[in-house]
N, CA, C, O and CB atoms as a CASP TS submission, in Angstrom:
PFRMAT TS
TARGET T0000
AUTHOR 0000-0000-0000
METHOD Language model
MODEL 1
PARENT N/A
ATOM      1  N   UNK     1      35.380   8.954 -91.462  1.00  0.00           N
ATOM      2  CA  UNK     1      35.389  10.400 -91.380  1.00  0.00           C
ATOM      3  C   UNK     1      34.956  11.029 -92.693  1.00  0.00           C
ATOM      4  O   UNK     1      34.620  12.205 -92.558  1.00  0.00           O
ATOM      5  CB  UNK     1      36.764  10.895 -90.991  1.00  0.00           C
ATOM      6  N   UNK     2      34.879  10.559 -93.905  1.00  0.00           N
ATOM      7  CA  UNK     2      34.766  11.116 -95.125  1.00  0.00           C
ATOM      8  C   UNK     2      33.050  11.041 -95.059  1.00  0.00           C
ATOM      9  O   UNK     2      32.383  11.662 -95.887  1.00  0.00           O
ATOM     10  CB  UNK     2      35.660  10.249 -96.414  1.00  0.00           C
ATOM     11  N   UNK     3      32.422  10.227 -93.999  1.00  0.00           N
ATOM     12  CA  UNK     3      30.854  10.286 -94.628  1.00  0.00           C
ATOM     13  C   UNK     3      30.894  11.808 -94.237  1.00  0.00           C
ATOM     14  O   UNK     3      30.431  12.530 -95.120  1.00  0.00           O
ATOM     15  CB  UNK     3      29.371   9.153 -93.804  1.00  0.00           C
ATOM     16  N   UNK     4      31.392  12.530 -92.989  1.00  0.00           N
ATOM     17  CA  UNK     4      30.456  13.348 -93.356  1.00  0.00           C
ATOM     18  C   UNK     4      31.347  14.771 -93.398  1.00  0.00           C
ATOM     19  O   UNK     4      30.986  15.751 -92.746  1.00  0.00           O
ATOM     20  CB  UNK     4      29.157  13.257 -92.341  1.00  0.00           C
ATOM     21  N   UNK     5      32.589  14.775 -94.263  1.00  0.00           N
ATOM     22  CA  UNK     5      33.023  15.481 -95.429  1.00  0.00           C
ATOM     23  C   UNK     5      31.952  15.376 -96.717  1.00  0.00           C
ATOM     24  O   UNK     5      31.458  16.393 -97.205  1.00  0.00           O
ATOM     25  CB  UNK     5      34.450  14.884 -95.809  1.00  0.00           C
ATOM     26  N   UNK     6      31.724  14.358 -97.089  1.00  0.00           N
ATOM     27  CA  UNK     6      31.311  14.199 -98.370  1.00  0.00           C
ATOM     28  C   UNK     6      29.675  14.236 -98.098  1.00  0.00           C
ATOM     29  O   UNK     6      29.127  13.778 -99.101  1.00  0.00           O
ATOM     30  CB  UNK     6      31.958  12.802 -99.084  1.00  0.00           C
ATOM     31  N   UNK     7      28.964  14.518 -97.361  1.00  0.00           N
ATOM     32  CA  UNK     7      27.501  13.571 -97.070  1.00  0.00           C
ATOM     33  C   UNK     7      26.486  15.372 -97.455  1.00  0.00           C
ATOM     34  O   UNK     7      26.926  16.489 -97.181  1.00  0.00           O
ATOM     35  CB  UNK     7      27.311  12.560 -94.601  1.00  0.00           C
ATOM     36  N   UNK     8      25.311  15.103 -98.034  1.00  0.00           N
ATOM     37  CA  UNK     8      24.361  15.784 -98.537  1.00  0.00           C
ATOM     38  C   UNK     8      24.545  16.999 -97.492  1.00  0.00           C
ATOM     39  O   UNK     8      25.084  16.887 -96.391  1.00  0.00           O
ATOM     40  CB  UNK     8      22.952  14.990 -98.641  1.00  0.00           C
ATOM     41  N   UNK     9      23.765  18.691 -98.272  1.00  0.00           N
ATOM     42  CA  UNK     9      23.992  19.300 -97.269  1.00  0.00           C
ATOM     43  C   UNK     9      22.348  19.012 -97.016  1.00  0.00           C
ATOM     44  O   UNK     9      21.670  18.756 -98.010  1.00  0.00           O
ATOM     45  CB  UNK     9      24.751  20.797 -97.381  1.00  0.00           C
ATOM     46  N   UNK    10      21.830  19.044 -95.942  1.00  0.00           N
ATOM     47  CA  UNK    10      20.447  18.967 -95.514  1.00  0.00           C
ATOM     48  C   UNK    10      19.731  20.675 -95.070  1.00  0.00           C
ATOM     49  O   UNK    10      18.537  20.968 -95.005  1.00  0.00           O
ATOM     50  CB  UNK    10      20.494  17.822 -94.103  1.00  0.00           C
ATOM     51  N   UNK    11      20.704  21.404 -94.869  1.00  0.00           N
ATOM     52  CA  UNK    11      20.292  23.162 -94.134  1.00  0.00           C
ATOM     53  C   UNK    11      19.006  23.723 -95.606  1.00  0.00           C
ATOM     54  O   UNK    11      18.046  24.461 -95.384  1.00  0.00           O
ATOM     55  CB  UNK    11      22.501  24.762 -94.103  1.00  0.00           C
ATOM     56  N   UNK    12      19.286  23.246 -96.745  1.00  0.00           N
ATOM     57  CA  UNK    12      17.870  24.036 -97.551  1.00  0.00           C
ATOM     58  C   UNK    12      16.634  23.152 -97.223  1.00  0.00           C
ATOM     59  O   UNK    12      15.510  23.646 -97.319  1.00  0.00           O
ATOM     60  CB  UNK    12      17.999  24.112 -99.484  1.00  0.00           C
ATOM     61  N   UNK    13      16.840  21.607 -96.764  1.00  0.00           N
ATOM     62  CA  UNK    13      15.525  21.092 -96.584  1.00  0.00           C
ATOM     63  C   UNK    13      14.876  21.617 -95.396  1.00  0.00           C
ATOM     64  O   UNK    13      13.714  22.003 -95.276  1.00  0.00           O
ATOM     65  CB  UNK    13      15.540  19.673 -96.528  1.00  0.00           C
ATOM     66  N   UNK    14      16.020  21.562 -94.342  1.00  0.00           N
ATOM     67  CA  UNK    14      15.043  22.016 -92.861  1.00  0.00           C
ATOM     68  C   UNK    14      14.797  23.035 -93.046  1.00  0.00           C
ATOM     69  O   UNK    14      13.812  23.346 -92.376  1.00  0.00           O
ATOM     70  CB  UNK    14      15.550  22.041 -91.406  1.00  0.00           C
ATOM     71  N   UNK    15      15.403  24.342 -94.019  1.00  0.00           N
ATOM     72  CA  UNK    15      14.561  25.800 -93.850  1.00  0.00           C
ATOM     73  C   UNK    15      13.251  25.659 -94.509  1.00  0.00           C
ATOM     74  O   UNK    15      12.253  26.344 -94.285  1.00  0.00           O
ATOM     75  CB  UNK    15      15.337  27.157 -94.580  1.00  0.00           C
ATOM     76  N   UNK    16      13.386  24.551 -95.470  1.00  0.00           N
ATOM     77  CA  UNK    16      12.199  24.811 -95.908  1.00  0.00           C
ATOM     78  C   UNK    16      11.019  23.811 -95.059  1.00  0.00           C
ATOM     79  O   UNK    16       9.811  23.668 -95.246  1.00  0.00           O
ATOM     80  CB  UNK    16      12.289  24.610 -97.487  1.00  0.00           C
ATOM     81  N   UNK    17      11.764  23.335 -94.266  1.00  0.00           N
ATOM     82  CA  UNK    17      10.474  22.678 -93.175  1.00  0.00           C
ATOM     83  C   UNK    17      10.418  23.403 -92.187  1.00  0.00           C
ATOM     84  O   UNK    17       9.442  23.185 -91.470  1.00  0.00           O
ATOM     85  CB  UNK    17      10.612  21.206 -92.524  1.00  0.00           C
ATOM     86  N   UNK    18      11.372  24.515 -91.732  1.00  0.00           N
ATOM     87  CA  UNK    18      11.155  24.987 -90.502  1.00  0.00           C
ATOM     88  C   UNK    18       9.966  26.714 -90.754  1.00  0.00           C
ATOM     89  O   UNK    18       9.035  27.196 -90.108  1.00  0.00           O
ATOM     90  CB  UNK    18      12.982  25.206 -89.777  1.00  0.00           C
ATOM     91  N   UNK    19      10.650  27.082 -91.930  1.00  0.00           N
ATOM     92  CA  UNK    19       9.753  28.137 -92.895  1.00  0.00           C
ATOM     93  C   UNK    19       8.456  28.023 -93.161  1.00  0.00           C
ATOM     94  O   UNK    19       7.732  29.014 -93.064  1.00  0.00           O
ATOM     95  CB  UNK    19      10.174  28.208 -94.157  1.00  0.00           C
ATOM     96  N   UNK    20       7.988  26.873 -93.515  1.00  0.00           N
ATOM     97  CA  UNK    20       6.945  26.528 -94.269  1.00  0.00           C
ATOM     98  C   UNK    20       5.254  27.366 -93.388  1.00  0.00           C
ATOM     99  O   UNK    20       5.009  27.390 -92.182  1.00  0.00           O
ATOM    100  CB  UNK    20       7.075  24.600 -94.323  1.00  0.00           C
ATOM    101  N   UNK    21       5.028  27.517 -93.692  1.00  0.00           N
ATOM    102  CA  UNK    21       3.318  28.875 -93.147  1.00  0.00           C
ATOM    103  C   UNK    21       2.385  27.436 -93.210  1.00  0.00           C
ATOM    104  O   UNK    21       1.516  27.277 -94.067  1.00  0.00           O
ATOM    105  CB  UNK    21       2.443  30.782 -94.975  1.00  0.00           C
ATOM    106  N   UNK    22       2.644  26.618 -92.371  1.00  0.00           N
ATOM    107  CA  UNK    22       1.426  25.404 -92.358  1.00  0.00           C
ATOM    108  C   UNK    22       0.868  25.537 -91.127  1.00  0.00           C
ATOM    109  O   UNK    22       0.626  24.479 -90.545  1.00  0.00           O
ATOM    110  CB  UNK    22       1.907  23.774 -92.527  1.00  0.00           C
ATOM    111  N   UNK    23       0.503  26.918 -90.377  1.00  0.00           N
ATOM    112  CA  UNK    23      -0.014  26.720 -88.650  1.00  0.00           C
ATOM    113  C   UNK    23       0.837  25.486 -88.116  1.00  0.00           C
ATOM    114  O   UNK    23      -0.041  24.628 -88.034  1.00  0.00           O
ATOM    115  CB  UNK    23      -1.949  26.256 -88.428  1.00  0.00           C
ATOM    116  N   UNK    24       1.628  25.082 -87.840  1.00  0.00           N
ATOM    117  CA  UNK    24       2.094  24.326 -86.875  1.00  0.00           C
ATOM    118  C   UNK    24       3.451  25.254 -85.957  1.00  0.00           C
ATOM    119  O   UNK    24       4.199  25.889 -86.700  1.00  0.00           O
ATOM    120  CB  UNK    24       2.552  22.881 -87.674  1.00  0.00           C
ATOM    121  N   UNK    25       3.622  25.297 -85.097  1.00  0.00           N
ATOM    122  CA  UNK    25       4.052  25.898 -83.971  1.00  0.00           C
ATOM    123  C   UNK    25       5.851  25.054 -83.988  1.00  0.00           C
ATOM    124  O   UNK    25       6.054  23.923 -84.428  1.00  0.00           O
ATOM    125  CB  UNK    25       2.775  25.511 -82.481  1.00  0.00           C
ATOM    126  N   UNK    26       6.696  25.779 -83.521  1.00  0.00           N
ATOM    127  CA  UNK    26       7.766  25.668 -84.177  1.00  0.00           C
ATOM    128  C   UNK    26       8.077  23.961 -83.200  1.00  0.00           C
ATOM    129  O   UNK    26       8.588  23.045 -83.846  1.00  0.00           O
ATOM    130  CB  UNK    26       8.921  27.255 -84.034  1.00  0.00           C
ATOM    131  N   UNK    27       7.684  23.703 -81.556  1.00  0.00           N
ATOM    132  CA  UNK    27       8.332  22.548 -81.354  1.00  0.00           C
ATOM    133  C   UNK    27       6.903  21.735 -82.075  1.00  0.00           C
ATOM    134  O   UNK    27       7.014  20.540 -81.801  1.00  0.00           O
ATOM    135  CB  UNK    27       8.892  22.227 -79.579  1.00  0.00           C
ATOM    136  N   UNK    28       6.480  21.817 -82.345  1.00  0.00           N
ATOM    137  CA  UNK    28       5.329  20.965 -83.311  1.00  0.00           C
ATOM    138  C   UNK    28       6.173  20.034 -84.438  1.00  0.00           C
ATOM    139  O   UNK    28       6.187  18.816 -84.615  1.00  0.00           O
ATOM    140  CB  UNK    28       4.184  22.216 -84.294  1.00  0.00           C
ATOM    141  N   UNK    29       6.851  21.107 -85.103  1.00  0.00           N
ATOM    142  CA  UNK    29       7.312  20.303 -86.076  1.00  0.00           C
ATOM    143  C   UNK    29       8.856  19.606 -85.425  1.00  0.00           C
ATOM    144  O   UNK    29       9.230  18.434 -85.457  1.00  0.00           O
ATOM    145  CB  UNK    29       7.439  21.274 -87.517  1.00  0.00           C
ATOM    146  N   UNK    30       9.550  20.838 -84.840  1.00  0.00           N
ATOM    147  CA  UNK    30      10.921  19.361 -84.103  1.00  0.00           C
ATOM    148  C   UNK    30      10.650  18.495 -83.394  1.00  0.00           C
ATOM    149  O   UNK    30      11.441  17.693 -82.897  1.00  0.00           O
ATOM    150  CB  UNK    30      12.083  19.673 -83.143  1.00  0.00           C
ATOM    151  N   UNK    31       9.257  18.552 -83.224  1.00  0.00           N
ATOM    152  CA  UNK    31       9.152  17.371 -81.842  1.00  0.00           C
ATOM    153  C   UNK    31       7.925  15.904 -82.416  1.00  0.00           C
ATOM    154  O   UNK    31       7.745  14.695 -82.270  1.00  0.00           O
ATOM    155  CB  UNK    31       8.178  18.517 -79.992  1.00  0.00           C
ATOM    156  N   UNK    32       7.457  16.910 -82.998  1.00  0.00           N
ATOM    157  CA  UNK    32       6.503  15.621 -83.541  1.00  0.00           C
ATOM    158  C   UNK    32       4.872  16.131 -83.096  1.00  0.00           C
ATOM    159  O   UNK    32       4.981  16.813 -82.077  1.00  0.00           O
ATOM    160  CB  UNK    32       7.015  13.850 -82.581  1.00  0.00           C
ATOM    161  N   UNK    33       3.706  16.045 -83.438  1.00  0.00           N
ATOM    162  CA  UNK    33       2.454  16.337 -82.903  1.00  0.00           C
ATOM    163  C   UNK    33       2.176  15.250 -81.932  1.00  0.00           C
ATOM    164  O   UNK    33       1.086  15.514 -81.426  1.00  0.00           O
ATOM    165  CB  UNK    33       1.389  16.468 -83.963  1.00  0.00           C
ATOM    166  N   UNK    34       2.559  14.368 -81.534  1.00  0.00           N
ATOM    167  CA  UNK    34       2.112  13.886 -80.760  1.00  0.00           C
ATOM    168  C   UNK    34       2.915  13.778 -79.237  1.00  0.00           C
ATOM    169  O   UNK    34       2.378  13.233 -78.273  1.00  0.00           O
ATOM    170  CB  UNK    34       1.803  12.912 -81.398  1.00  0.00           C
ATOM    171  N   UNK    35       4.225  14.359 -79.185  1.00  0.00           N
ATOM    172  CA  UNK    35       4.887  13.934 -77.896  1.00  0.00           C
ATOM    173  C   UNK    35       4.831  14.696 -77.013  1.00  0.00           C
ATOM    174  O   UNK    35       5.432  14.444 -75.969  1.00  0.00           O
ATOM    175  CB  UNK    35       6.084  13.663 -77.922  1.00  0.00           C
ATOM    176  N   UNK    36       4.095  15.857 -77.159  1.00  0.00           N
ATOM    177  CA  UNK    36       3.610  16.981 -76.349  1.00  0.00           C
ATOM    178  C   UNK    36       2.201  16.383 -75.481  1.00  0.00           C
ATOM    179  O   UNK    36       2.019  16.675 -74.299  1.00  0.00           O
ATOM    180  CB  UNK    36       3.246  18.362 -77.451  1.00  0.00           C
ATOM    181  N   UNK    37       1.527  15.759 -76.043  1.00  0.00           N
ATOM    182  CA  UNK    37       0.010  15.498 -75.869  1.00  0.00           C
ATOM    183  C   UNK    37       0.150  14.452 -74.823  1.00  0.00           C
ATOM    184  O   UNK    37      -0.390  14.374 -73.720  1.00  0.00           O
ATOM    185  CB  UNK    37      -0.875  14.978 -77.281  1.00  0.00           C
ATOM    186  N   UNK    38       1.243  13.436 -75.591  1.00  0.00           N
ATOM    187  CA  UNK    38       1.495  12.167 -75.118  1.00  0.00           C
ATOM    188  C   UNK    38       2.191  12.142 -73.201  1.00  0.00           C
ATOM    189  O   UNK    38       1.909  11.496 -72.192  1.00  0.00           O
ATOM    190  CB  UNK    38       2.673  11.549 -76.398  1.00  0.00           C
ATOM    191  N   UNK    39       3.343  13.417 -73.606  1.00  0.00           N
ATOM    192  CA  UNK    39       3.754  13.862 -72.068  1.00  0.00           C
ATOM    193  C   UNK    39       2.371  14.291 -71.034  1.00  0.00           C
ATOM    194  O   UNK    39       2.295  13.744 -69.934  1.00  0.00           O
ATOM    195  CB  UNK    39       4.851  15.370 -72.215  1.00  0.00           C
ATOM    196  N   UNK    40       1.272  15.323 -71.477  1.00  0.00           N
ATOM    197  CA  UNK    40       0.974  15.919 -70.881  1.00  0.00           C
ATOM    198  C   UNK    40      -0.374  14.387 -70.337  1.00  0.00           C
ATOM    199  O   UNK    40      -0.813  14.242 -69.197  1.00  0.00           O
ATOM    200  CB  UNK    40       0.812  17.460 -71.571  1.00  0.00           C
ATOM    201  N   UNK    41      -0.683  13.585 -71.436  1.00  0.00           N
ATOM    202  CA  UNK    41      -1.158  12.390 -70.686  1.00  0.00           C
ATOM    203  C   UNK    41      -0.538  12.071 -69.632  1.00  0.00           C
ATOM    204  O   UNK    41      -1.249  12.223 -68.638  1.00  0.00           O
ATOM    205  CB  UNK    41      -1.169  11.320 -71.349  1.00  0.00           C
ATOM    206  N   UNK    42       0.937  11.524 -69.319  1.00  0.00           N
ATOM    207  CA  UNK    42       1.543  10.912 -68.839  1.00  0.00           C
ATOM    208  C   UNK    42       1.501  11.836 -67.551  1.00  0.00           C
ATOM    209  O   UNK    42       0.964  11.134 -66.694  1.00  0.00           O
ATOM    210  CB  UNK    42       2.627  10.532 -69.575  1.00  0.00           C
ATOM    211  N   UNK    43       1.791  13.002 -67.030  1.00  0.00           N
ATOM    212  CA  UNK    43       1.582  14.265 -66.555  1.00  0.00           C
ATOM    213  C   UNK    43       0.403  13.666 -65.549  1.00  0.00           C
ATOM    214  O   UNK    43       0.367  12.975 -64.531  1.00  0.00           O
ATOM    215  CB  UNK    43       1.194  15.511 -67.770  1.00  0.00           C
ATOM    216  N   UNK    44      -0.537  14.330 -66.426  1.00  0.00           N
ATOM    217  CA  UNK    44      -1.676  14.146 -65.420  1.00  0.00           C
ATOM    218  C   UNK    44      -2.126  13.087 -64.842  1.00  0.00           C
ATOM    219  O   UNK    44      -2.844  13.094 -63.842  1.00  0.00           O
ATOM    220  CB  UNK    44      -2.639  14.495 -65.817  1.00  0.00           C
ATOM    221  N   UNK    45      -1.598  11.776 -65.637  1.00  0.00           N
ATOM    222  CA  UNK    45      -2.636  10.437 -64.986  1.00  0.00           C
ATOM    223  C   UNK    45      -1.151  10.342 -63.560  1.00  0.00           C
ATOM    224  O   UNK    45      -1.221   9.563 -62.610  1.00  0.00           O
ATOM    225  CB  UNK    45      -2.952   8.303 -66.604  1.00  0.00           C
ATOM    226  N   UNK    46      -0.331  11.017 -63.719  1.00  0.00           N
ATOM    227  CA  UNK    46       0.605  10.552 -62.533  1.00  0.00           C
ATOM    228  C   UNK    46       0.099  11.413 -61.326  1.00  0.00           C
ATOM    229  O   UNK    46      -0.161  10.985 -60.202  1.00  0.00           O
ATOM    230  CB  UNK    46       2.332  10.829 -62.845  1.00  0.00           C
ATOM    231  N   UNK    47       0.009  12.697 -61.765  1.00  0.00           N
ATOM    232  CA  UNK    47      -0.456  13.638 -60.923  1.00  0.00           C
ATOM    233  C   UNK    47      -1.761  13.218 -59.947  1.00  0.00           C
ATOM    234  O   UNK    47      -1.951  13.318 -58.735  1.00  0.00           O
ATOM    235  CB  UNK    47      -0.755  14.775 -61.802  1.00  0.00           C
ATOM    236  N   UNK    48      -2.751  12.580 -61.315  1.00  0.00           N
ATOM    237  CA  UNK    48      -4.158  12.212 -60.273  1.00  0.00           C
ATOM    238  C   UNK    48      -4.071  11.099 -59.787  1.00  0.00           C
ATOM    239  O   UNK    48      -4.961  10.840 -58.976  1.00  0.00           O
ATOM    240  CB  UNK    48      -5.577  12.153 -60.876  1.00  0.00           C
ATOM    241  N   UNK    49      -2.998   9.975 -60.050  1.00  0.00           N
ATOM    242  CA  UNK    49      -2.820   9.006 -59.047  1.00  0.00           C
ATOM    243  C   UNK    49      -2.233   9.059 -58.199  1.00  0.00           C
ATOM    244  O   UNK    49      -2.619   8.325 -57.290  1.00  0.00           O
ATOM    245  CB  UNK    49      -2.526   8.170 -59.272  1.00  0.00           C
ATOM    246  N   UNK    50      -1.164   9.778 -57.958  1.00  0.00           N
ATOM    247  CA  UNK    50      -0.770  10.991 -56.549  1.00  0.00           C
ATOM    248  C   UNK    50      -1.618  11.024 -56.006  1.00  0.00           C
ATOM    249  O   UNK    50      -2.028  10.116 -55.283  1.00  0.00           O
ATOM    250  CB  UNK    50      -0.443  12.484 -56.650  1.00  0.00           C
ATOM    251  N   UNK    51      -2.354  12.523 -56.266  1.00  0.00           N
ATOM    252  CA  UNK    51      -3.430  12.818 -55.547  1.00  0.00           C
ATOM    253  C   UNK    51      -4.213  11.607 -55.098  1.00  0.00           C
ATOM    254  O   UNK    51      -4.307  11.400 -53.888  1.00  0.00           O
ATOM    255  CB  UNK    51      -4.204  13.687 -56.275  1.00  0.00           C
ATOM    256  N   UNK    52      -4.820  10.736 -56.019  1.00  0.00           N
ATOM    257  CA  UNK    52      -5.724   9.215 -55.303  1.00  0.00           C
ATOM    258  C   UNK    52      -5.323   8.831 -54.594  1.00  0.00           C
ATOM    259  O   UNK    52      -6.175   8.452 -53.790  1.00  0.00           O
ATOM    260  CB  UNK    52      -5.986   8.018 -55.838  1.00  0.00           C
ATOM    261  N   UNK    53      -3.794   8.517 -54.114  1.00  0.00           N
ATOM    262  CA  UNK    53      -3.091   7.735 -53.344  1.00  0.00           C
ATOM    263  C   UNK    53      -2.829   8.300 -51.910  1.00  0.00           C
ATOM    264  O   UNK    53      -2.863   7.666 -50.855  1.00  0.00           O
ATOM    265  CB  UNK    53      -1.926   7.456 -54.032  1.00  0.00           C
ATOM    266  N   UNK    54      -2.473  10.068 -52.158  1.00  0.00           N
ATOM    267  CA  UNK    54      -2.495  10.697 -51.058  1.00  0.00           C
ATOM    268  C   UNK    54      -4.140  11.082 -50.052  1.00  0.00           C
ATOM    269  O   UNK    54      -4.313  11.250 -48.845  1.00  0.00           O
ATOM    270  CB  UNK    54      -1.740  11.888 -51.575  1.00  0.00           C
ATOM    271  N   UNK    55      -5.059  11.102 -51.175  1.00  0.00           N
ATOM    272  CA  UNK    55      -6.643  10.657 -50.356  1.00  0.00           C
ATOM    273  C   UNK    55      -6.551   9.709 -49.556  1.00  0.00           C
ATOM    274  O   UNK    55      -6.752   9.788 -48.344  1.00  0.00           O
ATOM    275  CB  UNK    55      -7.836  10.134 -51.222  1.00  0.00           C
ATOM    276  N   UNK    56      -6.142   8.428 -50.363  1.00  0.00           N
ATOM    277  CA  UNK    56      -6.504   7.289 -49.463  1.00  0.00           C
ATOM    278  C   UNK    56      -5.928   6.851 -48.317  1.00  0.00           C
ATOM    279  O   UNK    56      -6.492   6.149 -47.478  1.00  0.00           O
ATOM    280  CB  UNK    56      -6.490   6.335 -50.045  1.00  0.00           C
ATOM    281  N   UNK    57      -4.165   7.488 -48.238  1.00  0.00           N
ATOM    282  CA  UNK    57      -3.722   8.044 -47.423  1.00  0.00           C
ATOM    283  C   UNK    57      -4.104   8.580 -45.936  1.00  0.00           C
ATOM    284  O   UNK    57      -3.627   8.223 -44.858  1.00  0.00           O
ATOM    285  CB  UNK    57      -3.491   8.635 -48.026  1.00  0.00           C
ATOM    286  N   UNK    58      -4.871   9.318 -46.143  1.00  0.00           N
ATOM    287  CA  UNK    58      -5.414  10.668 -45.206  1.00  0.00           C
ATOM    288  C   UNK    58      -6.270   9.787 -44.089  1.00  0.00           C
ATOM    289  O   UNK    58      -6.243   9.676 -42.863  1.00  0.00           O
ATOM    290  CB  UNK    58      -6.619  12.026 -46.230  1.00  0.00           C
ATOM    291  N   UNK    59      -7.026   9.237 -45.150  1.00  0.00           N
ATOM    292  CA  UNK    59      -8.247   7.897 -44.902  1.00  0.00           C
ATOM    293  C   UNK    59      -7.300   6.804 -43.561  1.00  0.00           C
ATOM    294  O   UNK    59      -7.681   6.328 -42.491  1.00  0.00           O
ATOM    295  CB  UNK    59      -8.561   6.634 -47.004  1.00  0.00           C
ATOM    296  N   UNK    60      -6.380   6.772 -44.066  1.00  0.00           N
ATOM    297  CA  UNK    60      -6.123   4.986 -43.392  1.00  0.00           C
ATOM    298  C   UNK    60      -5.823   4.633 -44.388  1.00  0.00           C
ATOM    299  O   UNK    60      -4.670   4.305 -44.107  1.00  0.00           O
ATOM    300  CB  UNK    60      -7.316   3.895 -42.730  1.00  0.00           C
ATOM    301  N   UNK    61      -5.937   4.388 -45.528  1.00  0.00           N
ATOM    302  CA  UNK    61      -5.922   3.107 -46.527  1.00  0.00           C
ATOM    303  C   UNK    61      -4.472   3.100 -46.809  1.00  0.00           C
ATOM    304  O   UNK    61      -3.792   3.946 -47.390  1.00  0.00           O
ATOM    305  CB  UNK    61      -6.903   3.225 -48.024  1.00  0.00           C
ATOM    306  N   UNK    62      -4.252   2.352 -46.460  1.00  0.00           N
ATOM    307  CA  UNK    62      -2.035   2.138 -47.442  1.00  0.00           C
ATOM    308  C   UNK    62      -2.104   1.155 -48.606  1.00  0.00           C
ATOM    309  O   UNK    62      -1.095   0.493 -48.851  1.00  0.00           O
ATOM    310  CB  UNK    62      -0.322   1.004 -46.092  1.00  0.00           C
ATOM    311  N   UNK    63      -3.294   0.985 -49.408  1.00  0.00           N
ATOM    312  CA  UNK    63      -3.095   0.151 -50.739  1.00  0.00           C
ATOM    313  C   UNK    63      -4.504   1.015 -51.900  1.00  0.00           C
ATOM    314  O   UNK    63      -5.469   1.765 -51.754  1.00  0.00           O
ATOM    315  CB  UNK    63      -3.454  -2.017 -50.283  1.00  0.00           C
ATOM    316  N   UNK    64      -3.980   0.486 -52.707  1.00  0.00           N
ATOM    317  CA  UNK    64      -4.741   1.158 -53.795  1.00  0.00           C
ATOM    318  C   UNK    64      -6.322   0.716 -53.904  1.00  0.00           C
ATOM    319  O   UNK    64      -6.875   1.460 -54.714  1.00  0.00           O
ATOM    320  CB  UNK    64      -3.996   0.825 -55.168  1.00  0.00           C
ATOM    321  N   UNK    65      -7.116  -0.133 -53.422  1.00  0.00           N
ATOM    322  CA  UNK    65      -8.218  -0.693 -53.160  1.00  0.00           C
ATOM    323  C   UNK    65      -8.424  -1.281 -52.183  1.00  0.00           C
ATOM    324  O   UNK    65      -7.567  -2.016 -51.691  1.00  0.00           O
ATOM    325  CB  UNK    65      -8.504  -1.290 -53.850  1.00  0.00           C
ATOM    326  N   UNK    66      -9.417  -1.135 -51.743  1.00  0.00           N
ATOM    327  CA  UNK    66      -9.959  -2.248 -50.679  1.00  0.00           C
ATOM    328  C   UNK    66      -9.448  -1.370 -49.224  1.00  0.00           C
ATOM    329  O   UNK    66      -8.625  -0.459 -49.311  1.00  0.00           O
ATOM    330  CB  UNK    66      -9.054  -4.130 -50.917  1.00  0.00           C
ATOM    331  N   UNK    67      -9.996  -1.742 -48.043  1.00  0.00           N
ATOM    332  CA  UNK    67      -9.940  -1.574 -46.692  1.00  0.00           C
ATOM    333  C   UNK    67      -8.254  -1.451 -46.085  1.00  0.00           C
ATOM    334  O   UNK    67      -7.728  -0.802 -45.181  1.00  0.00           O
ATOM    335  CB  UNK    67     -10.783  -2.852 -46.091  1.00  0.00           C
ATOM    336  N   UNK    68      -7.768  -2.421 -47.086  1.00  0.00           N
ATOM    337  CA  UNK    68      -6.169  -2.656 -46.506  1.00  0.00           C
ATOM    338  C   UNK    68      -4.832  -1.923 -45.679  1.00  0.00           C
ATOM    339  O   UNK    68      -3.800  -2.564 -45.485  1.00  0.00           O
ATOM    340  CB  UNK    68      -5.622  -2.866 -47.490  1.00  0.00           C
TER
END
């Protein structure tokens, strides 16, 4: 229990990371530049393999290639 009685205060570093005038957008910096991008990959390739799956669907096809 004493770590964190005793433990650094951290509130002047994050103002000065959350403050800072560097164009980055506020979940930019809590989140990271890349896990936004990374979701919205993940997003769409699910979305358009949906959609592929529900085409082939429509078709007849019940497998991801071939006549099957």
């Amino acid at each position: 229990m004493a770590g964190w009685i005793y433990r650094e205060n951290r509130v002047p570093y994050y103002q000065r990371l959350y403050q800072k005038h560097d164009g980055l957008r506020l979940w930019e910096k809590s989140r990271g530049r890349w896990m936004i991008p990374a979701f919205k990959v993940m997003l769409f390739t699910n979305v358009a393999a949906s959609m592929y799956m529900m085409g082939r669907l429509v078709f007849g096809h019940k497998t991801w290639f071939g006549k099957g």
